[in-house]
Structures are given as C-alpha cells and as structure tokens.
SEMIZA-243900 format. One line per 8 residues: number of its first residue (from 0); their letters; for each residue x, y, z of C-alpha. Coordinates in steps of 0.2 Angstrom, whole numbers. Each point is the difference from the previous one (the first is absolute). Example, Ala and Ser with C-alpha at 12.3 -4.5 7.8 and 13.67 -1.06 7.14 Angstrom:
// SEMIZA-243900
0	as	62 -22 39 | 6 17 -3
***
This chain:
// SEMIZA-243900
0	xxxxxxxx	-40 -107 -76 | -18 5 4 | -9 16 -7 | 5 17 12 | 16 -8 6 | 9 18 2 | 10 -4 13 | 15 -15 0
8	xxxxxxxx	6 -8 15 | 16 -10 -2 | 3 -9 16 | 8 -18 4 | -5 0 17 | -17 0 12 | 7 13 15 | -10 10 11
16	xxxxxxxx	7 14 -14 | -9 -9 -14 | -14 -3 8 | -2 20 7 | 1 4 -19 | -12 -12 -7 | -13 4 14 | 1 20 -2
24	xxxxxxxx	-1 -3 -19 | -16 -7 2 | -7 10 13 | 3 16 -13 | -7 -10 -13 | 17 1 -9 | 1 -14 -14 | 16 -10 6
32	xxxxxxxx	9 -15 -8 | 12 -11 12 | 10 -11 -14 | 17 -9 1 | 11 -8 -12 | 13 -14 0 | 7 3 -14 | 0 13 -17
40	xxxxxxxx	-12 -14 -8 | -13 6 13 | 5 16 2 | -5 2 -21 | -15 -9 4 | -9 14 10 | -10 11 -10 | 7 17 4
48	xxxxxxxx	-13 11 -10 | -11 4 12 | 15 5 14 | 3 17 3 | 8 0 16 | 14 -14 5 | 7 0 21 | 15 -12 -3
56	xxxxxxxx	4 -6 18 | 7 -19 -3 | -1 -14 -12 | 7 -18 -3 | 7 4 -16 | 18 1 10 | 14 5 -7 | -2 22 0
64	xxxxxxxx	3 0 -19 | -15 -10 -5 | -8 12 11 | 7 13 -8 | -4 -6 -16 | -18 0 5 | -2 18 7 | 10 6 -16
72	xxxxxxxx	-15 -10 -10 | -14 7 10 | 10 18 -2 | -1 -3 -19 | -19 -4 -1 | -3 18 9 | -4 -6 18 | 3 11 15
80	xxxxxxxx	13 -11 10 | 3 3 18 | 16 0 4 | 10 6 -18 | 15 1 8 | 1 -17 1 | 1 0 -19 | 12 15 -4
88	xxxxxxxx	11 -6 12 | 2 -21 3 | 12 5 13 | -11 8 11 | -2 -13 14 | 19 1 2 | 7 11 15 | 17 6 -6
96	xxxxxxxx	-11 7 -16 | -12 8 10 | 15 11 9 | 8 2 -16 | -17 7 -9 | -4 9 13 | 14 10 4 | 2 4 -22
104	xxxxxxxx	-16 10 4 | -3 6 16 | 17 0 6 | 12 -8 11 | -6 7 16 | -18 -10 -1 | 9 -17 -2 | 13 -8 12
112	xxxxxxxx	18 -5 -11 | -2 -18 -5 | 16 -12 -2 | 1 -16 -11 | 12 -12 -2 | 5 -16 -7 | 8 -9 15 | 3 0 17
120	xxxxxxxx	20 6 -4 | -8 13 -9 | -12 6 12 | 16 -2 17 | 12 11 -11 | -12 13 -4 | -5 0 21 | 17 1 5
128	xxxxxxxx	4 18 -11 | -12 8 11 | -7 13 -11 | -20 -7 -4 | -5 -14 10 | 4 -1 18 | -7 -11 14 | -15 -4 3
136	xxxxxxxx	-4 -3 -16 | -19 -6 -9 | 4 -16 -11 | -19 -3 -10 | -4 -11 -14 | 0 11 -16 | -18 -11 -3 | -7 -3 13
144	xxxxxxxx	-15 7 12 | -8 -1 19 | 19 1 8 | 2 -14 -6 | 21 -5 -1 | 3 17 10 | 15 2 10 | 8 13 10
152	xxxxxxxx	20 -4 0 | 10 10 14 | 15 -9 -3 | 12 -7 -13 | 0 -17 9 | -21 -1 -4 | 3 0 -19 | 8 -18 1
160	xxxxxxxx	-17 -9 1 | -5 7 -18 | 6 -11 -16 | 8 12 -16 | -18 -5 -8 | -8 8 15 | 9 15 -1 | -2 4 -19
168	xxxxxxxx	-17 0 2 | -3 11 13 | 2 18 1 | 10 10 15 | -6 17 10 | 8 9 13 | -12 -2 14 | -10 14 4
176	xxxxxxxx	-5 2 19 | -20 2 3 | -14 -3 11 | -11 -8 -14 | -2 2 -19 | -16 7 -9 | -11 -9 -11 | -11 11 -15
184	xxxxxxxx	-11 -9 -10 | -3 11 -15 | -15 -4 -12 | -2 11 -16 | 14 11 2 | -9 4 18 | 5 -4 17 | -13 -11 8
192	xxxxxxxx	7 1 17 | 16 -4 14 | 6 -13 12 | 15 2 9 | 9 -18 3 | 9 -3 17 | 11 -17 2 | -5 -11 12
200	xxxxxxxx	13 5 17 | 17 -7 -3 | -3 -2 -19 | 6 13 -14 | -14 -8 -13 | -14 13 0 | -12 -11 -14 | -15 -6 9
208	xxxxxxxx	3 -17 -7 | 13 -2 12 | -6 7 14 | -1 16 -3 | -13 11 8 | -10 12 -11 | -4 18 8 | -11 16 -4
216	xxxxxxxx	11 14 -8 | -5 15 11 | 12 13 -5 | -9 11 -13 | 15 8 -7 | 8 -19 -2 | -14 -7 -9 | -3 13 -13
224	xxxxxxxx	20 0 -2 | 1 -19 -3 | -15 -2 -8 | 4 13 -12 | 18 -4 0 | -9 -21 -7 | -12 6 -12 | 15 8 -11
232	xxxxxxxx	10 -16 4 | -16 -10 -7 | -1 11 -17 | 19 -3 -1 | -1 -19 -5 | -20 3 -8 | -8 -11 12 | -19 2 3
240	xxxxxxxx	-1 -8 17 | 15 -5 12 | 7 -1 17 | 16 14 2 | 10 -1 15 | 9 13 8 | 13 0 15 | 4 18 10
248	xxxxxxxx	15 1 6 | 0 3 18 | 13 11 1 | -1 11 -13 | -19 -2 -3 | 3 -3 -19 | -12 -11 -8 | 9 -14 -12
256	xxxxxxxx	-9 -12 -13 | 0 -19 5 | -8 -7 -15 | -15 -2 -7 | -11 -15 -2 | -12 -4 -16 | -11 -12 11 | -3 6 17
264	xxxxxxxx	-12 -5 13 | -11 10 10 | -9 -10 14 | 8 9 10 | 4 18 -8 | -20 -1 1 | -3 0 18 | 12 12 3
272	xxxxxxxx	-7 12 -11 | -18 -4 0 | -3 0 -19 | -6 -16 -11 | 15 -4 -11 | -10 -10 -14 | -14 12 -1 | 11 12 -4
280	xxxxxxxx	11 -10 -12 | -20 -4 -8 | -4 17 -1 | 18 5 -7 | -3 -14 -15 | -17 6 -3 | 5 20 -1 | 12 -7 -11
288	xxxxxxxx	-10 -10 -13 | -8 16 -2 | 11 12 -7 | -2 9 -14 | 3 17 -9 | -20 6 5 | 1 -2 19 | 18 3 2
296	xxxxxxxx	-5 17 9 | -10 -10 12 | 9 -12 4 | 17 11 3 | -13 8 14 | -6 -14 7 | 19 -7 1 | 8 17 11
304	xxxxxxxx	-17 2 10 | -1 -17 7 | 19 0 5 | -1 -2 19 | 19 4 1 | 3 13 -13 | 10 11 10 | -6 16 8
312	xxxxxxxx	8 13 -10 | -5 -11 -17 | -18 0 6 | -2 21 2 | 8 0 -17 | -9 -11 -11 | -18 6 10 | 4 20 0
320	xxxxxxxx	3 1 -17 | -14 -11 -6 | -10 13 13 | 7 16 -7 | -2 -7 -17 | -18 -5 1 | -8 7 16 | -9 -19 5
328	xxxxxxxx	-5 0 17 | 6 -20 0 | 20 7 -4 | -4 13 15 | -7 -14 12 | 18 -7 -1 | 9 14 3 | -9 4 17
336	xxxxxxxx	5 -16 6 | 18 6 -5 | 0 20 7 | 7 -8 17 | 14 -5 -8 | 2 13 -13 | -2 14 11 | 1 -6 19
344	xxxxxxxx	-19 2 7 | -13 14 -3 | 6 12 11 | 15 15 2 | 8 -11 15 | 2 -15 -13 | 4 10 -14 | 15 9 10
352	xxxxxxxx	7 -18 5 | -2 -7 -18 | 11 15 -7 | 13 -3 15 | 1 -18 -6 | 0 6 -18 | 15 11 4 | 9 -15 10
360	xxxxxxxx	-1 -7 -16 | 10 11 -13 | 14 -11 -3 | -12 -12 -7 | -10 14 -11 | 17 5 -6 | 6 -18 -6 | -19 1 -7
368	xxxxxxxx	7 12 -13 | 18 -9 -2 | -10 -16 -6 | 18 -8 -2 | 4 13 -15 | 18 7 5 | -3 15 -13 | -13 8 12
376	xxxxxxxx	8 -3 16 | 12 16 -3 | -11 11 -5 | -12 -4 15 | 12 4 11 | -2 18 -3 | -18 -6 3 | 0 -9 15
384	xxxxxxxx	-18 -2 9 | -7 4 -18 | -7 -19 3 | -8 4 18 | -7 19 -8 | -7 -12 -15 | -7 -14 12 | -7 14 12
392	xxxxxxxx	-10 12 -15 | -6 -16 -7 | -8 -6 14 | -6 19 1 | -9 0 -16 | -6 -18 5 | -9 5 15 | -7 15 -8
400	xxxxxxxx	-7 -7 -18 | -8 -18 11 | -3 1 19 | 0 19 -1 | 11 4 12 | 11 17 1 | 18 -7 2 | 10 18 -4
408	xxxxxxxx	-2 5 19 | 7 -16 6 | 16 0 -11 | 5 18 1 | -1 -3 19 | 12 -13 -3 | 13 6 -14 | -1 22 -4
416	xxxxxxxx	-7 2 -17 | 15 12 -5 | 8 -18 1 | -12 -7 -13 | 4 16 -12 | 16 0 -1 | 2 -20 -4 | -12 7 -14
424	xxxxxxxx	10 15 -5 | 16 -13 0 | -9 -12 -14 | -9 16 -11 | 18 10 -3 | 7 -20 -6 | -6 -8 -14 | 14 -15 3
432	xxxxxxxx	-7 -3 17 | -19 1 -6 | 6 -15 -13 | 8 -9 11 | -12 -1 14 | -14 -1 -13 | -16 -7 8 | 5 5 17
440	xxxxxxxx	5 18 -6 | -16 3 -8 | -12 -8 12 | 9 10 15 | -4 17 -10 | -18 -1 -5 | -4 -8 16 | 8 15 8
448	xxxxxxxx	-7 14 -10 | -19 -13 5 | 5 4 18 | 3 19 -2 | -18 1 -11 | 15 12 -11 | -6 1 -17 | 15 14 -4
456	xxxxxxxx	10 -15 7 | -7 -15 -12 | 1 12 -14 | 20 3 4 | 2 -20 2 | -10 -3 -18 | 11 14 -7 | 16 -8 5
464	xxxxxxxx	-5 -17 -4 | -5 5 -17 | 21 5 -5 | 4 -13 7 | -10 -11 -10 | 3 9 -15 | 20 0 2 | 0 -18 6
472	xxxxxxxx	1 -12 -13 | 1 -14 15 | 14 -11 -9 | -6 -18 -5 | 14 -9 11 | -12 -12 10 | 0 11 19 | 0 17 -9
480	xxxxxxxx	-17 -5 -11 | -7 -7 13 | 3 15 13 | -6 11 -14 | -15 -7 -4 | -5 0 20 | 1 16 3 | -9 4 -15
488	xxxxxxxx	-15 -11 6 | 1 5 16 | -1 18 -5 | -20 -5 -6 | -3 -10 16 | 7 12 14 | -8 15 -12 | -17 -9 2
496	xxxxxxxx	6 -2 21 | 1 -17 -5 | -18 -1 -10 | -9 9 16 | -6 16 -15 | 0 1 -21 | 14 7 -8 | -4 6 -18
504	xxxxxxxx	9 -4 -17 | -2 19 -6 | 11 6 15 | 19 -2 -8 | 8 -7 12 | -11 -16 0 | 1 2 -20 | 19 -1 0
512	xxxxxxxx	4 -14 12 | -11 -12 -8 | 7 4 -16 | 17 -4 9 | -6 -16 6 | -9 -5 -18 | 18 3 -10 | 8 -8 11
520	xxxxxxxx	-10 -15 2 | -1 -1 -20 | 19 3 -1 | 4 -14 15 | -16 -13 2 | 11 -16 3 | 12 10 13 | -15 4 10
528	xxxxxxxx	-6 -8 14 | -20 -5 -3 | -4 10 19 | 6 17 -11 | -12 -7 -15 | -15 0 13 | 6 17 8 | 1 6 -18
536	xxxxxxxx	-17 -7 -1 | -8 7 15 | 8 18 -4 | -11 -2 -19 | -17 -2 13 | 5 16 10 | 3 8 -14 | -14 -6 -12
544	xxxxxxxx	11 -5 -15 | 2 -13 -9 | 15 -6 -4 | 7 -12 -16 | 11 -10 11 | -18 -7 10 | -2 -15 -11 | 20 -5 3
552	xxxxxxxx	0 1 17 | -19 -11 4 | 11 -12 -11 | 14 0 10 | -14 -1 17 | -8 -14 -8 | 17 -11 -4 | 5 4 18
560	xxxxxxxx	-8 -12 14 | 10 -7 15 | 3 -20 -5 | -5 -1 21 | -15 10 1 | -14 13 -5 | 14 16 0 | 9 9 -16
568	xxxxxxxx	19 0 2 | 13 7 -13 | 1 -14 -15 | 6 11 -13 | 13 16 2 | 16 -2 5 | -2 0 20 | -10 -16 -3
576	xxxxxxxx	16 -10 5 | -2 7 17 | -8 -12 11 | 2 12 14 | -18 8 -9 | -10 -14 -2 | -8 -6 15 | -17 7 6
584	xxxxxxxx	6 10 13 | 12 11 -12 | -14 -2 -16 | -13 10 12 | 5 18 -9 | -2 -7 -18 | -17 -9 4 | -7 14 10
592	xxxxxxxx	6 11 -18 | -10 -13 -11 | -16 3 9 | 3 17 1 | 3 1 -19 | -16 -15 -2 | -10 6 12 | -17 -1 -12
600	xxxx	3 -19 -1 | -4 0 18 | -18 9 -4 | -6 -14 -12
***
C-alpha cells in the first residue's frame, strides 16, 4: 500500500457505482485504494497500516463468513469500517432477521409480521386457520435482492409451483395494498434523499430493476416522516451507508419497513434527487478518517448544519439555542430563513393564522407531553391544553428574544389570559402534578410569568419550586430520576428564558437546584442519560461553577461517537440499550448540549 492511503475501497466489480466513487475521490484529492482479494492469503497480504477508512461494497472472497472474518480483522487493527453491522450481526442480509431485529427495538408497528416455515404442509395448514396470513400474500427469498424470486400468491392453488426447498427459504407477508414503495438512502446516520418506486402497470414489483419507475417525492410531510422514520431503521443494525425501503399502506396511510439492503445502487436514486451519490460517500470517508477528540466540536457542527433534510423543527432547535447561547450572526442567518415556518410570516394577519393552526393542533401538543409515559397521562387530564398553552408561550418568548416580534397581543386574542392563570394556579397549589409534568410544568410557568413581564409572579414560581425541590428526593426508579432531574434542569434553562438573559449563582434558587442536580448525578451517574450530563453541564456555564463531575462526563463524551457517523449517541447509562435514541435525528438535543457545554472548542 502506498504512503497517504487513507481511504480503502473493497470492490470486486468495475460498475458505473465504482467508477463514480473512484472519480469523485480524485477530484477532492482524497487518497483512495481500490483492492480485491480471492482469498484470506491475499487479503493478509495488503498492508493495512496506512488505512484509516475501509467502504466494503463486495468482494471475491465468497462465502459471508470469510468476509466476516476480514471486517472482524480490520475491526481489530482499529480501522473505521463502513457498514459494522455487517460484523455484529452476520445475519444482517437475511429478511426474516431484519423484521424480527427491527420490531425488538422500534416495535411491531414499523415492521410487517413475517412467517417462516419449513414446508409447503407447514405453510397450507398455517393459511387455512385464518388468523395471520390471508390471501394475497408476499412470498420473497429470505436472501435475496432486486425483486428477485418475488411472488404475489392470491390463491392456494399458486403455491403448487414452489418445491418444500423453495418454501423453507423464503419468507411470507400479508400483502400490503400501495401505490409505490419509498426508497431512503441514508449515509452517516443522515438521509441523503427519496425516490418513490411505482410498478410498471399491471405488475406489483415496485424495484426499478424490474421495471419499476422511479418518482420525485413531493409531499413534504411524507419525506421528513420516511426519511426520519429510515435513519433510526439504519442506526438500528449500525449501518453506515444503506438503501431502507418503506411501503405506506394505502388505506390506513401507515408506513411499514420492507427491508434493508447493505449494497444498494443509486444511478437512479441520483437523477431523482439531484445529488452526486459517490462524492458524498468520498466526503463521508474523509470526515470520517478525521475524527478525533480536538475537532469533535467541529465536526458535530459541520455534521447538523450541512443536513439538508434535518427536519424543520430540529433545525430551529439546534440553531436557536446555539443563537441565544452565543449571539453569532451565522446561528441568526439560519433562523431567519426559518421565522416562516416558526412563526407563519412577518406580519399580524400571518401570526393570527399560525396560532389558529397551532390551536388545531392541540391533540398533538398534548400527546407531546404523554411521550408514551402512562403515569402522566392522568394527571394531564386535569391539564388538558397545558401542551397548546406550552407550545403557544414558547413560540411567544421565541419571537420576542430572536426576530423581535411582540406575540402577547396575538395569543390573548386567541385564548383569555385568565385561561393561562388558572392552568398556572392548578400546577403551583400541586407539587405531585408539578413532578409529574416536569419539563413541561416548569417551562409553561417561567414562560408565562416572561409573557406577563411579572416579577411578583417569577418570585412565587422560584418560591414554589424551591419546596418542592427540597421535599422531593425524586426516587432512583429509572422514570422517577429521570423526570426529577428534568425539571431540575429545566428550572435553569426556562429561568434564563431558555439562555436569552444571565441567571446568578448568589441568587438561591439557582444555588439550590444545581446542588440538586450535582447530588444527584454523583449519587446516579450510570442511571443517567448522557443528554442530562450535558444539561448538567450547560447549567455549570450559566451558572459559572465548576463542577467535579466535568472530567467524568468529557469521558463519557469522548467514549460516545455513533459507529455511523460524526454525532454522540448514548453508549454508557442504562438507556444506551434503546436504539429508539440513537440515530441522528433523535441525538440532535444531546449534540446541540455538547457544543453548548464546548462551545470554546469552537473559538480555537
């Protein structure tokens, strides 16, 4: 291997895909090395010293556990292997195991139910109770890729012309009725784009390999919904770069996971989204080769502001607090391009309709606040457009502390303030509810008393806060810690009105719920979550302390990089299982924390 060689590419083939790669690597002056290997003799006689960087896309070794064995090899000499999935799980390229992992983790509703059997008498007797699979039905090669082997079976009759070896080696899905299925290629843990597939007329086979016609997704809401939906599926089985198909059901709109493929193709993907494939996968390499604990700030950065499809809400989050947390004009160029959005145009007419939409939407703001915990749904209902009164002040302050805008006129035309008062009288005169409710609790009463410029009113909400705080020992069960130690946080970032003004470590209030969050956090560190160690983290800057704990949790930060891409995910506590939290969409809180909490490593 020649000097430089950063970056590895394993490929048996010459495609129009190899070729992209090898001619964008050039063109950024990336050092590239194209090998392939017939055998573990010549795989051991590449020197891989020099490789930082490997893209597996084929070989000729064969048979997957040789090439298992050489990805566990390269694994073990340090190198960055794109896909790893690949490694922890051999089975990867199997269907049945994709449905199977996939539904351990994000449960069953993302994947379809997927029968296996071991005959065709098997497969007929399970049919004929009626209960799971009924006609149509999908029969697919549980290997297998491009359509290939695909049948649609509407009939018992039509399972005659497959041999008991067929059958064991397929997999079986109700068919799902649709006008096309979706293909998202994700690179990196992001989404690079979305093609929607359509059969050719008369066919149900929607790959474009056979026949299949590949179509611009316009529907905004669909593609941040699918591509989202892709990116978690792709940080589920580790997998750097892939191709994740997803079919909608056409009559109950409900999106379902196909499968996923290791080794996909974009020719086309390419022209339908206008976006160069290789050089991206080039670029992904190189930003790769190049991490390390010094520029992990920047490149965490560069990776959320160069997301095209980061989805809109994401975007105002990750920019506004960056913005209120450090006043650059490059933070606030952003979030103009996003006031539209956030706060429906620049004038009364278009704030009036934006809060009518807002108020259309409470249902939403109130599951907002459920977040699938059953213990706060029956407290919210003494509560219940506590989520629209939070979203609505929110936006309130928002408008106010970045596109200076006066909101309070518009949403008292809209909803009586005497309505907004007495939801806050509720949740002062019960501590039970304020716990419950935690974040949302405490970010609905300082953004209230922000909108009613009351300091009588703040000092009421600090003084209430504070027994509660102080008779609170927030039990260590798993939800009770975590809800504890999130309304303590949030009692330092909506007393700063969400780091728009300084709060002060003399005043007690500020003095006691840091204490709070310190003993805590000593007493529970492998409990909690690493975006509470940032939040802890960024309270210590508002604050101006230092804290013990510090060295711990850059530990922690430094051990915790997405095997996909430039992003922190959770590695350590006990909600690391949870894949649900680590793809880049859902790791946008905790790295907009880490650069909060880092934000001098940006400065240097």
């Amino acid at each position: 291997m020649q000097k430089k060689k950063v970056f590895v590419f394993v490929t048996k083939t010459n495609t129009w895909h190899d070729q992209q790669i090898l001619t964008e690597a050039k063109k950024a002056s990336a050092s590239i090395l194209k090998v392939d290997f017939q055998d573990w003799d010549e795989f051991l006689k590449i020197d891989w010293s020099l490789a930082l960087v490997v893209f597996w896309r084929s070989s000729s070794l064969g048979q997957s556990n040789w090439r298992l064995k050489a990805l566990k090899n390269l694994e073990k000499k340090g190198k960055i292997v794109i896909n790893q999935g690949w490694t922890k799980w051999p089975k990867i390229v199997y269907k049945s195991f994709q449905q199977k992992r996939l539904a351990s983790f994000l449960g069953e509703n993302s994947s379809i139910k997927t029968f296996v059997f071991k005959s065709k008498k098997e497969l007929i007797n399970h049919i004929k109770k009626g209960n799971e699979l009924n006609f149509p039905i999908i029969k697919k090669p549980d290997l297998g890729f491009q359509g290939i082997g695909v049948s649609k079976i509407r009939n018992l009759g039509e399972l005659e012309r497959f041999s008991d070896e067929e059958i064991s080696k397929s997999i079986f899905q109700n068919f799902i009725e649709n006008d096309g299925d979706y293909r998202v290629l994700v690179l990196g843990g992001r989404p690079l784009g979305i093609m929607k597939r359509v059969a050719k007329r008369g066919g149900f086979l929607n790959n474009l390999s056979q026949g299949g016609v590949g179509l611009k997704v316009n529907d905004k809401r669909l593609r941040y919904e699918l591509m989202e939906k892709a990116t978690k599926i792709a940080a589920v089985f580790d997998l750097g770069f892939c191709g994740v198909d997803l079919i909608v059901d056409k009559k109950t709109s409900r999106s379902y996971f196909l499968e996923i493929n290791t080794v996909p193709q974009w020719q086309g993907f390419q022209k339908i989204n206008k976006i160069n494939i290789g050089k991206a996968i080039v670029k992904y390499c190189q930003d790769l080769g190049e991490r390390n604990k010094k520029r992990l700030a920047f490149q965490i950065e560069k990776f959320y502001s160069e997301a095209p499809y980061l989805s809109e809400d994401k975007q105002f989050h990750f920019y506004s607090r960056l913005y209120l947390w450090t006043k650059k004009k490059k933070y606030y160029n952003s979030l103009l391009k996003l006031e539209k959005y956030f706060l429906g145009g620049k004038n009364r007419k278009a704030w009036d309709r934006k809060i009518k939409d807002l108020i259309k939407q409470e249902d939403f703001y109130r599951k907002k606040i459920i977040n699938n915990k059953i213990f706060r749904e029956k407290v919210l209902a003494n509560y219940p457009r506590l989520g629209l009164y939070h979203e609505l002040l929110f936006r309130g302050l928002m408008a106010e502390n970045i596109f200076q805008v006066d909101w309070q006129e518009r949403v008292f035309k809209h909803i009586p303030r005497k309505d907004f008062l007495l939801e806050s009288k509720k949740l002062l005169n019960n501590f039970k509810d304020l716990e419950t409710l935690s974040t949302f609790a405490v970010n609905y009463l300082f953004l209230l008393a922000f909108f009613l410029k009351n300091k009588n009113f703040e000092r009421e909400i600090k003084d209430k806060l504070i027994c509660l705080i102080k008779s609170s020992t927030f039990k260590e069960e798993k939800c009770s810690l975590k809800n504890g130690f999130y309304l303590l946080s949030h009692c330092l970032v909506a007393g700063s009105e969400f780091y728009s003004k300084k709060i002060f470590p003399e005043e007690n209030f500020f003095a006691v719920v840091f204490e709070k969050m310190e003993k805590l956090l000593q007493n529970n560190f492998s409990k909690i979550s690493l975006d509470n160690k940032l939040e802890f983290l960024v309270g210590a800057r508002l604050l101006n302390k230092k804290t013990d704990l510090e060295e711990a949790i850059q530990r922690e930060v430094e051990q915790s990089w997405s095997p996909i891409g430039n992003f922190l995910i959770d590695t350590k506590n006990e909600e690391s299982k949870d894949y649900s939290r680590k793809d880049f969409f859902s790791s946008e809180h905790r790295n907009v924390l880490f650069l909060m909490a880092n934000y001098n490593l940006l400065r240097k």
